[in-house]
N, C-alpha and C positions, 0 to 999 in steps of 0.2 A: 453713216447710214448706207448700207446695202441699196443695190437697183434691181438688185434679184426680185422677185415676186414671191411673195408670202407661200406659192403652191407650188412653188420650189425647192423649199423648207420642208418636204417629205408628206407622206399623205396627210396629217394634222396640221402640215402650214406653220407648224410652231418648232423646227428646227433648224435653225439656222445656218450652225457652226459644223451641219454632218453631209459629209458628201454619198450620193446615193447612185446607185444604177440600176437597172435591169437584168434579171438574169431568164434565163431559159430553161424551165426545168421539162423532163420528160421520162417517161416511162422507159427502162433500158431498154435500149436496143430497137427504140423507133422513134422515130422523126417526123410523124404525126400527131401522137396520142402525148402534144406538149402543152405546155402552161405559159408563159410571159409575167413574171411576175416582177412588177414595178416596184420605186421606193423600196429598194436593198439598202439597206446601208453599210457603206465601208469601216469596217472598224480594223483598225492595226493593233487592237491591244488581243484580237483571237484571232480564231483561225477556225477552217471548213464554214460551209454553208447554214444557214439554218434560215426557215421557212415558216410563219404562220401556216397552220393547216388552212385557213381561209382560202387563204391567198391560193390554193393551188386548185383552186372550186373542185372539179370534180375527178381529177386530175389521181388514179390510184396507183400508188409507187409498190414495188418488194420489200417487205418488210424485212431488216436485220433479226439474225435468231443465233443462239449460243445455247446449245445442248438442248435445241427445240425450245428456247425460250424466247420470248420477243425481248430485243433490245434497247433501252430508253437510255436518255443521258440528261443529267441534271446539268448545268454552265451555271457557277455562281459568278455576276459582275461585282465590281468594285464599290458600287451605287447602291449596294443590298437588295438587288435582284436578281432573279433568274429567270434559267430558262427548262422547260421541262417538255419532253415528248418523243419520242418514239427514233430510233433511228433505223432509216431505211434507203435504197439505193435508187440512185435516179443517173441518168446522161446531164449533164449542166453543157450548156452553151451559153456563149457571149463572147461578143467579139466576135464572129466568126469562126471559133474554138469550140473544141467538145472536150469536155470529161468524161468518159465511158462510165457507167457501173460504179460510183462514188457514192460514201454514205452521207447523208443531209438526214438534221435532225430536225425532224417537223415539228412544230411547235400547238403543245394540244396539251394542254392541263387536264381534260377529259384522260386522256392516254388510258392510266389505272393511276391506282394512288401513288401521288408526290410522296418517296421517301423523306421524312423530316427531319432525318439524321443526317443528309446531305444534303437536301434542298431546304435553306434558311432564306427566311426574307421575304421577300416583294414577288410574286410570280410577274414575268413578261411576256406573256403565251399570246397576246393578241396584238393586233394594230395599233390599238386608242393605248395601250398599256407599254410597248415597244417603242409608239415613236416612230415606228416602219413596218414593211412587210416581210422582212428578213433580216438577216448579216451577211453580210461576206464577211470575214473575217479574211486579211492578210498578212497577221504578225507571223515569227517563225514558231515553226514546228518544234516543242519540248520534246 
């Protein structure tokens, strides 16, 4: 039996086996207009950032664009869920580290519509639905 505290187990208290941090998100290129968003969870099986849009309350980032269009990214997990929402640029801190201008995909099922030809499964766009307020992902780069 664990001596960890259940509210340690990630915002639902019900995960046990997942280790989590904080990260820092912010609007590029300021160090005021930022967020703290707690209950990240570390996953080594991906990689880059990804954020409940919750989580960054009011918090409004640059949206990615390709040929004037906005850019979103489906993540299918191995567990028949995903992830779905918008991706767009933020500064990341933690640790006393910045990442300048890095894309993080916010997570917002609202977005536009979930392509069904690539996003199969279980949506995980929220908190109660994730498990957490984020990923960090730190597997390698394909």
């Amino acid at each position: 039996m664990s001596s960890l505290s259940p509210s340690t187990w990630g915002p639902n208290g019900n995960y046990p086996n997942g280790i989590f941090t904080s990260v820092t998100v912010c609007a590029p290129g300021s160090t005021t207009n930022c967020q703290v968003v707690d209950n990240v969870l570390v996953d080594t099986g991906s990689f880059g950032l990804r954020v409940v849009g919750s989580a960054l309350g009011s918090l409004a980032l640059t949206q990615e664009t390709v040929n004037g269009n906005s850019l979103a990214e489906c993540f299918a997990y191995l567990d028949g869920t995903f992830t779905w929402g918008p991706v767009q640029t933020a500064d990341v801190q933690m640790a006393g580290e910045v990442a300048s201008s890095v894309p993080v995909q916010v997570l917002d099922d609202a977005f536009s519509v979930i392509p069904s030809a690539t996003c199969a499964g279980t949506p995980a766009d929220t908190t109660a639905a994730l498990g957490a307020n984020g990923i960090l992902g730190v597997g390698p780069v394909l």
